[in-house]
Every structure is written in C-alpha cells, then in structure tokens.
N, C-alpha and C positions, 0 to 999 in steps of 0.2 A: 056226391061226386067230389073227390077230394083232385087240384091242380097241382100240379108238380113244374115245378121250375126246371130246365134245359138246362138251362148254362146260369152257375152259381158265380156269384165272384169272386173274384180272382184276388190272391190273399195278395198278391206283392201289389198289385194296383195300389193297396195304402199307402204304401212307400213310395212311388212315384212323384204321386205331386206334391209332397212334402222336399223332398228333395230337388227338384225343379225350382219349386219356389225359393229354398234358400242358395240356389246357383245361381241364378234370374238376380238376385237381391246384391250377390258377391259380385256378380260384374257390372252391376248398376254401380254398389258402392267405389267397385276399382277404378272405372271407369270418368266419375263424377268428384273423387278424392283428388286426383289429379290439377283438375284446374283449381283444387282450393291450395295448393302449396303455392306457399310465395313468401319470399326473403323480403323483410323487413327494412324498410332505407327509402331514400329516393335514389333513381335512375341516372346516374351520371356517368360520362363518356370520359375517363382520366386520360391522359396524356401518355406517351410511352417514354421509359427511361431504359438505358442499359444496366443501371444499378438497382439490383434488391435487395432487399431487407429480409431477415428472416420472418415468420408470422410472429404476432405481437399475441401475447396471450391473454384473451379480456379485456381489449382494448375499446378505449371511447369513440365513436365513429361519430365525427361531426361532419356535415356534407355540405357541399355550398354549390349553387344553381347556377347556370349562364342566364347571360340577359333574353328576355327583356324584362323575365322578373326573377332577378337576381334576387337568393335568399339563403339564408342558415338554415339547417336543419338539424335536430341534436335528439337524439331519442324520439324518433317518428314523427315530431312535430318542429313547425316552424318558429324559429326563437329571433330575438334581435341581443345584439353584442351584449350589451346589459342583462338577458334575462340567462344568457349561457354562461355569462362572469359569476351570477350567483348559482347556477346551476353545477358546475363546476368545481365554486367551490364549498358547496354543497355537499359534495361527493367525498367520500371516506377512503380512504388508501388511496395516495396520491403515487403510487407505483403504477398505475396505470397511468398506458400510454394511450394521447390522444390521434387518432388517424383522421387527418383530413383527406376527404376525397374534394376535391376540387373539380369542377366539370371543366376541358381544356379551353373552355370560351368564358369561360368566371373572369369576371374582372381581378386582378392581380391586389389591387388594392386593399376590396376582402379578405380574401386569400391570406395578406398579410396582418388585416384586425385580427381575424378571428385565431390565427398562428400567437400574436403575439398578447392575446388573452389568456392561451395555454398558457406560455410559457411563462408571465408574468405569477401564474400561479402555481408556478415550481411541477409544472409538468413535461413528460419528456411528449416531443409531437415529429410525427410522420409525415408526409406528404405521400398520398397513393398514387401510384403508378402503373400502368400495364408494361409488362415485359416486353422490351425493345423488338420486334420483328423484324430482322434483315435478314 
C-alpha cells in the first residue's frame, strides 16, 4: 500500500520566514540604533546673546561646568588649566579656533583662566551663546 500526501508544500512558504526574519531584525536594528546616537561633549546650558558668529570650522570646543563641581573639559575628558596649557599646545595648526562653552552659572573667573590660556597661545577664542529670544 503505497500513502500519498494531500497537501504538499507550498514553495513560497520558503520565502516567508526568511524575509520576516530579516524585517523583525531591520526594526529591531532602527529601533535600538536610536538611543545609541549621541553628540560628544558635556551638557551645558550657554547664556543668550543677541550677537552671532558665523560657524567656526574644526573648532576646539573646551566646556566649563557650573558649580558645585565646577570643571574643564577639553576633548571628552576632564582636564585642569595646566594639562589643557600642554594640551593645546600640543595641538598643530594653531588656526583653529577655540570655543568655549561656558554653562551660564560657571564661575566667571574660569571662564576667564581657561580664555586666557587660549589666547596666551596665539589662539583665536569664542565664547558660545544661544541666539537671543525675544
């Protein structure tokens, strides 16, 4: 007695879950990709000016914290006035310009070490702002 099969399978069924599974994987990935973007820096709340600058091309971004722990920060890590004086002038093509962001509760006296660090080493320096809102 020879059995015969009814219902044979069905050729697109191969394709199916192949293709689910790499849809499944693309919205996982888009989904998940998301929370890994993130702009390099620390978090600082700048002050508003009515004056701006145009964008600075390749510029050094040194950032300085409000209290109560006020800090430098210079290339993702935390530095003190001395390790950013050799850091600085370290650094090759002094045509770049250094941007400070300052957080608007930075002690002002900062502020003006680390301004007058740049500039002492023949660099031109910014002070960051947000556009005036009125």
């Amino acid at each position: 007695m020879k059995l015969v099969r009814t219902a044979g399978p069905h050729p697109a069924l191969i394709f199916v879950a192949p293709a689910l599974d790499v849809v499944l994987v693309l919205i996982f990935f888009i989904v998940l990709s998301t929370s890994f973007l993130l702009q390099p820096g620390v978090a600082v709340t700048v002050p508003d000016s009515p004056f701006l600058l145009a964008p600075q091309r390749d510029p050094q971004v040194v950032s300085v914290t409000a209290p109560p722990l006020a800090a430098v920060y210079f290339e993702n890590g935390q530095v003190s006035l001395d390790a950013l004086r050799s850091r600085l002038s370290a650094q090759q093509g002094r045509t770049r310009t250094v941007v400070i962001k300052a957080d608007r509760h930075a002690p002002f006296e900062l502020v003006a070490r680390v301004m007058t660090v740049a500039l002492e080493l023949g660099y031109p320096t910014v002070l960051a702002t947000n556009e005036d809102k009125q």
